[in-house]
C-alpha positions as CSV (number, residue, x, y, z in Angstrom):
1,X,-3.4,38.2,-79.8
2,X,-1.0,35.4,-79.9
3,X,0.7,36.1,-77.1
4,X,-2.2,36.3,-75.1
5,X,-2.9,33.0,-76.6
6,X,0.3,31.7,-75.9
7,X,0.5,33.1,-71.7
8,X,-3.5,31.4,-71.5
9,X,-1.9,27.8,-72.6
10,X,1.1,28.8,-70.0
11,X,-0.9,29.7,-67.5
12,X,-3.3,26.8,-68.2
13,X,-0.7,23.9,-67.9
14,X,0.7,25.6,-64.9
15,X,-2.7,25.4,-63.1
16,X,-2.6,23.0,-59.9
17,X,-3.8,19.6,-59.5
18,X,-6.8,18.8,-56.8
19,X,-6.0,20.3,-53.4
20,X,-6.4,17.7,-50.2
21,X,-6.9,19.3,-46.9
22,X,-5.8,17.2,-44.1
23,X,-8.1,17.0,-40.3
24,X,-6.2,15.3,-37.7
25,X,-8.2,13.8,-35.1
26,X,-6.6,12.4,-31.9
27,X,-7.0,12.5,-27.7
28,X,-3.1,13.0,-27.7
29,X,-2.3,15.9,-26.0
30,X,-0.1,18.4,-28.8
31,X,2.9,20.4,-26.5
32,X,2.6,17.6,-24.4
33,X,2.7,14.2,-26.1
34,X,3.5,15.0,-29.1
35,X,5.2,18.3,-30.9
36,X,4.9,17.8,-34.4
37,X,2.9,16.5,-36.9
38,X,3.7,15.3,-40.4
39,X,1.1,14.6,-43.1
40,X,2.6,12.1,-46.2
41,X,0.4,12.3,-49.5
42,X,1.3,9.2,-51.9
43,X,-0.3,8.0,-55.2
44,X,-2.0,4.4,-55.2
45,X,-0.7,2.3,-57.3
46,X,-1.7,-1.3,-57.3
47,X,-0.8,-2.1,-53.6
48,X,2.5,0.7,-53.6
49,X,2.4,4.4,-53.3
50,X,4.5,7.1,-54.8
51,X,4.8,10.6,-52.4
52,X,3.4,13.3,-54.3
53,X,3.5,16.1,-51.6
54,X,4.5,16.6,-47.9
55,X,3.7,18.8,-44.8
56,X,5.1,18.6,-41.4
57,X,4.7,21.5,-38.9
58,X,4.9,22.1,-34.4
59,X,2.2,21.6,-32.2
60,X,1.7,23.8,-29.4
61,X,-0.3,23.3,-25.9
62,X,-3.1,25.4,-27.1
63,X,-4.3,23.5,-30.0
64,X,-6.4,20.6,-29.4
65,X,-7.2,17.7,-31.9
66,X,-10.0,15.8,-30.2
67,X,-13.1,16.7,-32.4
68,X,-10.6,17.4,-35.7
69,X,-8.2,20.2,-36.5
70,X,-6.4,21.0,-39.9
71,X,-2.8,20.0,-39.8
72,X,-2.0,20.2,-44.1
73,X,-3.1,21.5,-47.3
74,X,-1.6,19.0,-49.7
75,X,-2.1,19.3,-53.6
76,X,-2.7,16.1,-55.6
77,X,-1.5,15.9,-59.4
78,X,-4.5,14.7,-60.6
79,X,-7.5,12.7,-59.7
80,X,-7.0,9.4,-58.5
81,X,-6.8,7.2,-55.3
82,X,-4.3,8.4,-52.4
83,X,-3.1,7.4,-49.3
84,X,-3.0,10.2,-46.6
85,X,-0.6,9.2,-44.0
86,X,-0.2,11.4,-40.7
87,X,2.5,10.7,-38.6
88,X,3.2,12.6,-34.9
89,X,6.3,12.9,-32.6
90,X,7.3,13.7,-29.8
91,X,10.7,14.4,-28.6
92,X,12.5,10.5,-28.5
93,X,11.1,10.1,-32.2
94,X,7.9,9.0,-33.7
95,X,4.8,8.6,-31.5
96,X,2.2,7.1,-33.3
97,X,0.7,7.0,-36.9
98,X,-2.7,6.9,-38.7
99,X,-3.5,6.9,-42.6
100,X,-6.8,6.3,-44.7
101,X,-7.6,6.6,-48.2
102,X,-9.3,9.2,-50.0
103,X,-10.2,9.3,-54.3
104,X,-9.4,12.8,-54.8
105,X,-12.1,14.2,-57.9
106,X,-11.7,17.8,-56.8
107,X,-10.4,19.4,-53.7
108,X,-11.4,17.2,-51.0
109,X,-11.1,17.1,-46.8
110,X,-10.0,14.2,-45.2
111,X,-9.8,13.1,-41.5
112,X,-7.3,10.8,-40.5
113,X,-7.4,9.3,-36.8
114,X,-4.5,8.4,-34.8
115,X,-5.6,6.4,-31.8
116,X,-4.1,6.8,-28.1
117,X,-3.7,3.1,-28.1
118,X,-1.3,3.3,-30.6
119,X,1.4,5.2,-29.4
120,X,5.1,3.4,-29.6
121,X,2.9,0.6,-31.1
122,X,6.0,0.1,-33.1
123,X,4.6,-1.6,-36.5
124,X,6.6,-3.0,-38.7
125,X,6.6,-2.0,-42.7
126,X,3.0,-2.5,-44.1
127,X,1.5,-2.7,-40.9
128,X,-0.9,-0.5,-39.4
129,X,-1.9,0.0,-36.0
130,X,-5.7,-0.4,-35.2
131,X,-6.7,-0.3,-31.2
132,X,-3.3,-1.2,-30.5
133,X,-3.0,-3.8,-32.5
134,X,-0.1,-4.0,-35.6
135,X,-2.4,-4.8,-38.3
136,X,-1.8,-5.5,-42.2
137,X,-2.2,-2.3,-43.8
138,X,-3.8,-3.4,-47.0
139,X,-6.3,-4.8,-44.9
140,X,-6.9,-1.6,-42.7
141,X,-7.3,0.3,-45.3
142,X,-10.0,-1.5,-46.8
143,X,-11.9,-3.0,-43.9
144,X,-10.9,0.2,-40.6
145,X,-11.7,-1.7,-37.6
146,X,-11.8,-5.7,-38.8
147,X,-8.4,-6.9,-39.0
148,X,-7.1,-7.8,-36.0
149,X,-8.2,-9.7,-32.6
150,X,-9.5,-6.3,-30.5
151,X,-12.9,-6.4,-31.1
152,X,-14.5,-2.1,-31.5
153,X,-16.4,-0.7,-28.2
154,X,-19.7,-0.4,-28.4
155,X,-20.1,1.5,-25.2
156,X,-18.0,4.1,-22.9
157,X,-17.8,0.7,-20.4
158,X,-15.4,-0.6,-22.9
159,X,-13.2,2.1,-22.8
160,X,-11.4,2.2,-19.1
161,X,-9.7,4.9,-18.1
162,X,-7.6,4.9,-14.6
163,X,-7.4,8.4,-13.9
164,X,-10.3,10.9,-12.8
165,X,-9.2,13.4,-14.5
166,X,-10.1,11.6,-17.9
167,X,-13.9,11.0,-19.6
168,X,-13.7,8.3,-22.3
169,X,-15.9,7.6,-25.0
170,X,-16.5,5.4,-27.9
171,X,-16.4,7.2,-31.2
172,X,-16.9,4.9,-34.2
173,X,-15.7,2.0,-32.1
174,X,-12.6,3.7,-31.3
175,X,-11.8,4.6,-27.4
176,X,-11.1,8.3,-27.3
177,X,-10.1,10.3,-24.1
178,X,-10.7,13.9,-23.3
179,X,-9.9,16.2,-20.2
180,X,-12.8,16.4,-17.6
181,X,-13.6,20.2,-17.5
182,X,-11.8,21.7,-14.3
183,X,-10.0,18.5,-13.5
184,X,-6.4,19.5,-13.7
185,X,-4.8,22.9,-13.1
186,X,-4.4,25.0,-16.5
187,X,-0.5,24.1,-16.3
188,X,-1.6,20.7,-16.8
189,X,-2.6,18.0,-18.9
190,X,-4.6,14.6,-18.5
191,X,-3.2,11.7,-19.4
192,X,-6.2,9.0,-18.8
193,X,-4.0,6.7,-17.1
194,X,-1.4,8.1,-14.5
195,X,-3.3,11.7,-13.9
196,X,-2.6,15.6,-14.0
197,X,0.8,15.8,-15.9
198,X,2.7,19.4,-16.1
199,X,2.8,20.7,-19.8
200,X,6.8,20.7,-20.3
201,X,6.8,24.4,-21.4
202,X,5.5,25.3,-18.6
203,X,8.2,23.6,-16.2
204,X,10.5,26.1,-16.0
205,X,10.6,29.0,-13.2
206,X,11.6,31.9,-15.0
207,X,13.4,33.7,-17.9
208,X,16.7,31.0,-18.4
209,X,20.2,31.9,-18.3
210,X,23.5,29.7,-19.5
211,X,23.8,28.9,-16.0
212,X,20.7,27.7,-15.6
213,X,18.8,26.0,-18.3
214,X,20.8,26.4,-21.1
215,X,24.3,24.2,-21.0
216,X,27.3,23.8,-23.1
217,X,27.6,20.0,-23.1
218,X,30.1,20.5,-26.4
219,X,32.9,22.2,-24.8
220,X,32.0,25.2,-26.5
221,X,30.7,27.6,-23.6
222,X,30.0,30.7,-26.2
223,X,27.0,28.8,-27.8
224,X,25.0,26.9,-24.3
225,X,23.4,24.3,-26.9
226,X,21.7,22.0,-24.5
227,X,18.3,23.2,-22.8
228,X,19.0,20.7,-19.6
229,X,15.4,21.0,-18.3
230,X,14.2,18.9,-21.9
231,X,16.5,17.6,-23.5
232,X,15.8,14.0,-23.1
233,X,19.7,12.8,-24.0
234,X,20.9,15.1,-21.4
235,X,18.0,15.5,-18.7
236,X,18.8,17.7,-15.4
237,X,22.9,17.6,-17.0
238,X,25.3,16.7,-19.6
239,X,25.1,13.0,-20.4
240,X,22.4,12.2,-18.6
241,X,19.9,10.7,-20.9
242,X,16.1,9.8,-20.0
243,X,15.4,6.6,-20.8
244,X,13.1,4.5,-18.5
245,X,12.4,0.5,-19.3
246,X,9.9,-0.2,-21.4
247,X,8.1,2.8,-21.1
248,X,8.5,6.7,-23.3
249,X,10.0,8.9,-20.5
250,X,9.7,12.9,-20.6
251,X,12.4,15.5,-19.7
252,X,10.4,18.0,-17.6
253,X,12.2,21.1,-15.7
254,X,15.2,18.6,-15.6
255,X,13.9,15.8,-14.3
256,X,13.4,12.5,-16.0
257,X,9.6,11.2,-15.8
258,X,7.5,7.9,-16.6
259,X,5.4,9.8,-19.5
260,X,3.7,6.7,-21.0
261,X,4.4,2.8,-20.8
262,X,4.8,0.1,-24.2
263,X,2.6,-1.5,-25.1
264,X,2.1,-4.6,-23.0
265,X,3.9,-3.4,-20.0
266,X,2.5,-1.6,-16.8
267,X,4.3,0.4,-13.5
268,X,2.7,-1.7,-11.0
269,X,5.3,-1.1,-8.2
270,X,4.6,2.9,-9.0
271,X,7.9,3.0,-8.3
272,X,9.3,5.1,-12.0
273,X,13.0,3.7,-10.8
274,X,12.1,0.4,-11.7
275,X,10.3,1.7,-15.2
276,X,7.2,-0.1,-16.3
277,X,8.6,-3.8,-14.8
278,X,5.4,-5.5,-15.0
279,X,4.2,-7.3,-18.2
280,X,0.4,-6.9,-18.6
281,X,-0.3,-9.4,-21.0
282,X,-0.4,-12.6,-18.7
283,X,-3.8,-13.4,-16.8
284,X,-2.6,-12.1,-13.6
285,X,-2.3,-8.7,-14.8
286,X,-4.2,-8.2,-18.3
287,X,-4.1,-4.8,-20.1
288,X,-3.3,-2.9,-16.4
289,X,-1.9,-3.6,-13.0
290,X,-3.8,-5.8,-10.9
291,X,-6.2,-6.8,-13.7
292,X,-6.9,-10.4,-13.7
293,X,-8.7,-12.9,-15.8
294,X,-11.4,-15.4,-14.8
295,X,-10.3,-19.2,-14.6
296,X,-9.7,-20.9,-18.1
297,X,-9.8,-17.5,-19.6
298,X,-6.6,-16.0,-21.5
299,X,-5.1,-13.1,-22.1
300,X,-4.4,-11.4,-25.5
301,X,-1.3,-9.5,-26.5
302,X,-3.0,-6.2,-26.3
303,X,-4.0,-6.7,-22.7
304,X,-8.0,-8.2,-23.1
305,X,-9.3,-11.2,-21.4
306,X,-10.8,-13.2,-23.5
307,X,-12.9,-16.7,-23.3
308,X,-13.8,-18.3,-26.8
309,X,-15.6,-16.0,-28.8
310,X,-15.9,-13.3,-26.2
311,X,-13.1,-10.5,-25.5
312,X,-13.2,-8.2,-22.4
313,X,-12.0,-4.4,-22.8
314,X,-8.4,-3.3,-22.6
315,X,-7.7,-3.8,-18.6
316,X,-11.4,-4.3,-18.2
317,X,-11.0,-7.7,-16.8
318,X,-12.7,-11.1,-17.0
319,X,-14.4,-11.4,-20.5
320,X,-17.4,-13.4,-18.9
321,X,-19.9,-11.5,-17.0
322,X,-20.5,-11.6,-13.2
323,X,-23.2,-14.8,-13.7
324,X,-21.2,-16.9,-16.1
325,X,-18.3,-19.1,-16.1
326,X,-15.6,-19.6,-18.7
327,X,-15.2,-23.0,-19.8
328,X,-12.3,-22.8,-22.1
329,X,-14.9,-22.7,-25.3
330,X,-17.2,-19.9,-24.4
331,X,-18.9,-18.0,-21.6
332,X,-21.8,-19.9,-19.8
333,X,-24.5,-19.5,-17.3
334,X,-23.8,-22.9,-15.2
335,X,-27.4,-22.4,-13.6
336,X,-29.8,-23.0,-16.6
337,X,-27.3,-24.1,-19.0
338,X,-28.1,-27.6,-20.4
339,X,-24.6,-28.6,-22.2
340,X,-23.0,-26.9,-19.1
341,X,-25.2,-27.9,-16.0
342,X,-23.1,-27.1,-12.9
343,X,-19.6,-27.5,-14.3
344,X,-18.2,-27.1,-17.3
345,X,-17.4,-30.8,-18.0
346,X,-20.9,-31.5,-17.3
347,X,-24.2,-32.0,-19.6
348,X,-27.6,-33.4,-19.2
349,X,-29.0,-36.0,-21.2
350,X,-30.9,-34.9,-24.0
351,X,-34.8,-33.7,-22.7
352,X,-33.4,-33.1,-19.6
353,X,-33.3,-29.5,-17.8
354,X,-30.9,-27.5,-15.8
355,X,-32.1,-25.9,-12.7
356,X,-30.1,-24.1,-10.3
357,X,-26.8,-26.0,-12.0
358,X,-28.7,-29.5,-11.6
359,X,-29.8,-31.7,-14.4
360,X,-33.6,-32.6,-13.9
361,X,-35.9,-35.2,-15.7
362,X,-40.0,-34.9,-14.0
363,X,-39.3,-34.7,-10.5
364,X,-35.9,-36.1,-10.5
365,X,-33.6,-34.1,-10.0
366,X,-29.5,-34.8,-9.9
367,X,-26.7,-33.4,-8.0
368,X,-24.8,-29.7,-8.3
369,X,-22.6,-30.0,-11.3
370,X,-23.4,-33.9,-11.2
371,X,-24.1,-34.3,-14.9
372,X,-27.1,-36.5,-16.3
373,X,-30.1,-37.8,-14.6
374,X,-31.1,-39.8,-17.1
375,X,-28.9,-42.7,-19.1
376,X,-30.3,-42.0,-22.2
377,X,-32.7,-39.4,-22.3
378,X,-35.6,-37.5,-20.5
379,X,-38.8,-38.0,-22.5
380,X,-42.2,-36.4,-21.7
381,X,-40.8,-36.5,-18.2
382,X,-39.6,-39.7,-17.7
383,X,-36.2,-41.3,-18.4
384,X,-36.0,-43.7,-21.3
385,X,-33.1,-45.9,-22.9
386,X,-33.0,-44.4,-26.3
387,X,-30.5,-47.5,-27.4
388,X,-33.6,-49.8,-27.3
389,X,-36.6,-48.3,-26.7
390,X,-38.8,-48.9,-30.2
391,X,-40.8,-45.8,-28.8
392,X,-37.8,-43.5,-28.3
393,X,-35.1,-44.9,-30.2
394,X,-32.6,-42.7,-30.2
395,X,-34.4,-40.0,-29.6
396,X,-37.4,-38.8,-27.7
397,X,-40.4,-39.6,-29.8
398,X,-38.7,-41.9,-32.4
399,X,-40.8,-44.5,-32.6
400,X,-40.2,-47.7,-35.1
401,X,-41.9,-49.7,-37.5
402,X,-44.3,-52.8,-37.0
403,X,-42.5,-55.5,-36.0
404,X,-39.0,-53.4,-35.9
405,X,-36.4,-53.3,-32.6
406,X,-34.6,-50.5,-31.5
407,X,-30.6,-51.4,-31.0
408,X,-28.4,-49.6,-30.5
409,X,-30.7,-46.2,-31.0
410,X,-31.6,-47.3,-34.4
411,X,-34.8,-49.1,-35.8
412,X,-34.0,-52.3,-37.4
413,X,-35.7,-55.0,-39.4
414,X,-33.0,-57.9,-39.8
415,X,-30.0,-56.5,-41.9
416,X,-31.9,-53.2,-42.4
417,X,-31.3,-50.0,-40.7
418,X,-33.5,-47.2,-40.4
419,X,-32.1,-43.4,-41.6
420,X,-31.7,-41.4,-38.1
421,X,-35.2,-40.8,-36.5
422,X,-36.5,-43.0,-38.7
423,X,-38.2,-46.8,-39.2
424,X,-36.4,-49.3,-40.8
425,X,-39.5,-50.0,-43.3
426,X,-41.5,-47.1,-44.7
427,X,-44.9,-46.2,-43.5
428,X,-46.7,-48.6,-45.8
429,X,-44.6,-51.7,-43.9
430,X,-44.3,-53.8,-41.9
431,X,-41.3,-55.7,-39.9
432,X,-42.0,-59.4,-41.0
433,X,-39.5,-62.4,-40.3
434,X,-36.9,-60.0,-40.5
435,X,-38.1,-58.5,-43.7
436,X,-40.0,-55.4,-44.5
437,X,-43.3,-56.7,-46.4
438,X,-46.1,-54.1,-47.6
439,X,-48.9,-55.2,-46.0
440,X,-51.4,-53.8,-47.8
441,X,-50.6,-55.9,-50.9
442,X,-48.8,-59.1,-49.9
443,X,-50.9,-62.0,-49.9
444,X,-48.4,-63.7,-47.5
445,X,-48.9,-61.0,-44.7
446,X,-52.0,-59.2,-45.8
447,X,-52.8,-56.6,-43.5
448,X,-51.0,-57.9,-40.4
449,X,-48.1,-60.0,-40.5
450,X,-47.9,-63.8,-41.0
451,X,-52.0,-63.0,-42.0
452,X,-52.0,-65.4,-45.2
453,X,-54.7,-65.2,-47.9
454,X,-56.0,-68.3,-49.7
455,X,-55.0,-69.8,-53.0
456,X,-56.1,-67.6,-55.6
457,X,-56.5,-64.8,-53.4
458,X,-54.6,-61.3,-53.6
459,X,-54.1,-58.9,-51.1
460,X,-55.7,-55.6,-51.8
461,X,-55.4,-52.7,-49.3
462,X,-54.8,-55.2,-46.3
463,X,-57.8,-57.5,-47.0
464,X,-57.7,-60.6,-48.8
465,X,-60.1,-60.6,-51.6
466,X,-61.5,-63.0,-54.2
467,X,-63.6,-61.4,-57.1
468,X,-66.4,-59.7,-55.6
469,X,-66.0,-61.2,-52.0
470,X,-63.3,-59.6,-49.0
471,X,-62.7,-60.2,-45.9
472,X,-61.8,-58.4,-42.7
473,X,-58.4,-56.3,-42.8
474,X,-55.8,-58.5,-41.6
475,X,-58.6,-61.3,-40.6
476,X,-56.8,-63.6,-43.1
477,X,-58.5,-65.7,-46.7
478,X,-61.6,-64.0,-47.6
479,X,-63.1,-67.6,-48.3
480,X,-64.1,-70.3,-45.8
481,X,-62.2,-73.4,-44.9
482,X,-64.7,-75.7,-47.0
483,X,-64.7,-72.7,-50.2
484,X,-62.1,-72.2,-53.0
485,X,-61.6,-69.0,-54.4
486,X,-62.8,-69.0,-58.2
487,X,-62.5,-65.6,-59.5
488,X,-63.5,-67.0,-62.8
489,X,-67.1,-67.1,-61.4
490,X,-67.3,-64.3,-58.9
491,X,-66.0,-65.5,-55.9
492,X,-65.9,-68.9,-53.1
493,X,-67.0,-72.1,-54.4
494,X,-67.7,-74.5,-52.1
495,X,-66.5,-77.6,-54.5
496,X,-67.8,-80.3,-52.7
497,X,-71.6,-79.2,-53.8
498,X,-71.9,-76.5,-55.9
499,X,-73.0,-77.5,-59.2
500,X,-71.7,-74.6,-60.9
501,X,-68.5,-75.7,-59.6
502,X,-68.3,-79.4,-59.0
503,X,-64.4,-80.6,-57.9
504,X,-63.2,-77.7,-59.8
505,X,-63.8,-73.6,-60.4
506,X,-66.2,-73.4,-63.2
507,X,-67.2,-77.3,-63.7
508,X,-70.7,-77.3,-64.4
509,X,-72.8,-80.0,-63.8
510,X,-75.4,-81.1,-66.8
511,X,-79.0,-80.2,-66.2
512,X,-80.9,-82.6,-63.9
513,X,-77.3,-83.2,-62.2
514,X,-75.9,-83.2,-58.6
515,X,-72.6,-82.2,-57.1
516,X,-71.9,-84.4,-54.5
517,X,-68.0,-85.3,-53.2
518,X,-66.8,-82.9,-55.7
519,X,-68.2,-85.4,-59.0
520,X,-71.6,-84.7,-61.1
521,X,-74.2,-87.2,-60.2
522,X,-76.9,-88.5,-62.0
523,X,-78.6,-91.3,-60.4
524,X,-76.2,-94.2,-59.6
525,X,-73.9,-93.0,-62.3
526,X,-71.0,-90.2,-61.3
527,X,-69.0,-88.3,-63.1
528,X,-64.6,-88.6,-61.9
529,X,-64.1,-85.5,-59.4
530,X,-64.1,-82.3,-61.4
531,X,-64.7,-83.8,-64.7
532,X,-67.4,-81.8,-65.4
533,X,-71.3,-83.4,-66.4
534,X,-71.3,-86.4,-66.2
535,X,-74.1,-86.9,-69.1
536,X,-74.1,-85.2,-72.5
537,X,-75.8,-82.2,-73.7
538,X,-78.2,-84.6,-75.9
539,X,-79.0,-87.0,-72.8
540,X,-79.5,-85.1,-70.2
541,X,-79.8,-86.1,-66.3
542,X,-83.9,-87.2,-66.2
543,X,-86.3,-89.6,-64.6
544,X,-87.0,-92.2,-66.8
545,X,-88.6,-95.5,-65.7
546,X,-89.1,-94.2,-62.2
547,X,-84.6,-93.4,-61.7
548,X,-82.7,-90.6,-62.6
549,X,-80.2,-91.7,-65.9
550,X,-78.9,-90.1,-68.4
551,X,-81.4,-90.4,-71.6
552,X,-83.0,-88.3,-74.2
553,X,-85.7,-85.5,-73.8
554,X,-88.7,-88.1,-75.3
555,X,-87.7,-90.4,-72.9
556,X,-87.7,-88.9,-69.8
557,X,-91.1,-89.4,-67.8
């Protein structure tokens, strides 16, 4: 019983950690373009990784990697996060890499993709390449796709492809590149740019011999190390290595071939002699021979024409379409573009349209490319001079205050300035001697300005008032010229005669009594202006002895 106790615990801590099974997907042709494949499984650590396990086996012509093939079974410790790195070569060294990450639970499959683009993209340590583009490789395995200037295809137009032979497609905004069914003979491969390329195992003619294929290049004859017909350092004979300028060359049945260009370089002169001598990163050839970019557009180091904002393909030329322009900042229609009317250095005036790449206000209409109709702006048809028009100031519709001038395309009221688009006074004002004054309220401009109400009036929503009697709005002093406002009493006295108030608001005249000049009268005696009765409340104003006097109630007739 114990030992079976003690071979479980053995076999228990023996037991292997979460298997990762590795997919390679890739339009490079294996045999061909590449001949081995090595997969790299390292533990995340922060931002370094630790190899845990390693696989690396040949390719042969037969397998193909387009829609995913298994290339590894790696076995992770334990659970965690890892980074699954796939690297492929071909015969001069490595041809191109890809890597993703994966959080390993339990066994897990993972597909890495290594892009076309990137072969001999030649990134530097913790970079990644990305539509071939060296990236940062923190950032690429976080955000795939959004780290460098190239931006994804959305369509199979973005993806050119020179040769017939080759049908392109966008997958996940990636350009992939497959083999046209029946497009090259079965000793063949496509590449999508130069054609129908012969597989290199199948150059040879027939069954070698040391004479023939295999070559002693050591000065040992017994052992024929050197297979001359692919042996890239000594291609078609000892010594003579295959090297072509800027460009991967292959070794094929002995003879030294343009396989695929750098990055950033093109054959143009098809003339393999002289290598890939072209640079195709300049706007006279952008991303392939003869490729050229629109005016004012530029050209990216990964071969795109680009304007602004907007990037073309890879070699698919101007990044503006056939009915725009590039003007430096962005791509434009220069027909019915306002802010780009005809040229790119010209705009219409604010209201105005663009027709057929001339700026129109009503039925005025400018020259092609001519700029502005209009000195200040089109409004409701017409042009206006939005610096001093108080209807349009500074803008179509922006009309100012009462009383307010437009200068300079803003409302002002003396010293005051209006907000942009706005009055100088709020609604409730006016513009008056420079001043903004509230017109309903102020008794010095009372619903209209320099409208002034009387003494003793007030101002009360525009209309000068006195007690119970108003005037007009803005028709100035509720009273009459010969009337004082007493709001003690109700409203306008005229003083001169009223009785109730004689010279003065609310100086009553004694009973019997007159108000004449502004002074209480009784008889031939008067009272001073607007003193009041001029007799007392015991002698009133009465006729006594035929005249009016001031005397006692028995007295009076």
């Amino acid at each position: 019983m114990r030992l079976a106790l003690v071979a479980f615990l053995l076999l228990a801590g023996c037991e292997a950690g979460p298997a990762v099974l590795v997919d390679l997907r890739t339009d490079l042709v294996p045999g061909a373009e590449f001949q081995e494949v090595e997969v790299r499984l390292e533990r995340r650590e922060g931002s370094a990784g630790t190899e845990v396990d390693r696989a690396r086996r040949g390719v042969g012509p037969d397998e193909r990697f387009l829609e995913g093939g298994r290339v590894a079974e790696l076995s992770a410790p334990s659970a965690g996060t890892y980074h699954v790195r796939v690297r492929l070569f071909a015969a001069g060294g490595r041809l191109a890499e890809g890597a993703t990450l994966v959080r390993v639970r339990e066994d897990a499959v993972v597909s890495v993709r290594v892009e076309r683009a990137c072969a001999y993209a030649g990134c530097a340590e913790g970079q990644l390449c990305e539509q071939g583009e060296c990236v940062d490789e923190e950032c690429a395995l976080s955000t795939p796709g959004a780290c460098g200037e190239t931006p994804p295809c959305e369509t199979v137009e973005d993806c050119p492809a020179r040769a017939d032979c080759a049908d392109a497609r966008c997958d996940e905004g990636y350009c992939f590149f497959a083999m046209r069914e029946g497009a090259c003979p079965p000793t063949d491969y496509c590449d999508p740019q130069r054609g129908c390329l012969r597989f290199p195992e199948q150059a040879d003619a027939g069954a070698p011999t040391c004479d023939d294929r295999l070559v002693d290049c050591d000065g040992r004859p017994e052992d024929c190390e050197v297979n001359v017909e692919v042996d890239p350092n000594h291609c078609g004979g000892c010594g003579l290595r295959c090297e072509i300028d800027h460009a991967t060359a292959l070794c094929a049945s002995g003879v030294c071939s343009l396989l695929i260009c750098d990055p950033g370089y093109g054959d143009c002169d098809l003339d393999e002699a002289s290598g890939c001598e072209t640079p195709v990163n300049t706007v006279d050839q952008c991303g392939d021979c003869g490729v050229t970019c629109a005016a004012l557009e530029t050209c990216t180091s990964v071969g795109q024409c680009r304007c602004g904002p907007r990037f073309g393909t890879i070699g698919g030329g101007p990044a503006c379409g056939a009915d725009e322009t590039c003007c430096g900042d962005g791509c434009f229609d220069l027909d019915d573009t306002e802010s780009r009317c005809g040229d790119c250095d010209a705009s219409c005036a604010p209201g105005e349209r663009c027709q057929g790449g001339r700026c129109a206000c009503g039925s005025s209409v400018g020259a092609p490319g001519g700029g502005a109709v209009c000195d200040g702006a089109c409004c409701d048809g017409a042009c206006v001079d939005t610096a001093r028009d108080v209807t349009n100031c500074g803008a179509c519709g922006v009309t100012c205050g009462v009383g307010e001038i437009c200068q300079a395309g803003e409302c002002r009221c003396g010293s005051r300035r209006g907000a942009t688009g706005q009055p100088a006074c709020s609604p409730s004002q006016a513009c008056c001697a420079d001043a903004c004054r509230d017109l309903p309220s102020d008794p010095d401009h009372c619903g209209a300005c320099g409208v002034t109400c009387g003494p003793g009036e007030a101002c009360t929503s525009g209309a000068c008032r006195c007690a119970a009697d108003a005037g007009e709005v803005g028709g100035g002093p509720a009273c009459g010229a010969a009337e004082t406002c007493c709001p003690s009493v109700g409203g306008c006295r005229t003083l001169d005669s009223d009785p109730t108030s004689c010279g003065a608001c609310a100086e009553r005249c004694g009973g019997g009594e007159t108000c004449a000049g502004g002074a209480c009268t009784c008889g031939a005696v008067s009272a001073a202006v607007g003193d009041g009765a001029v007799c007392s409340v015991t002698e009133p104003c009465c006729v006594s002895g035929g005249a009016l006097r001031c005397v006692s109630p028995p007295a009076c007739d």
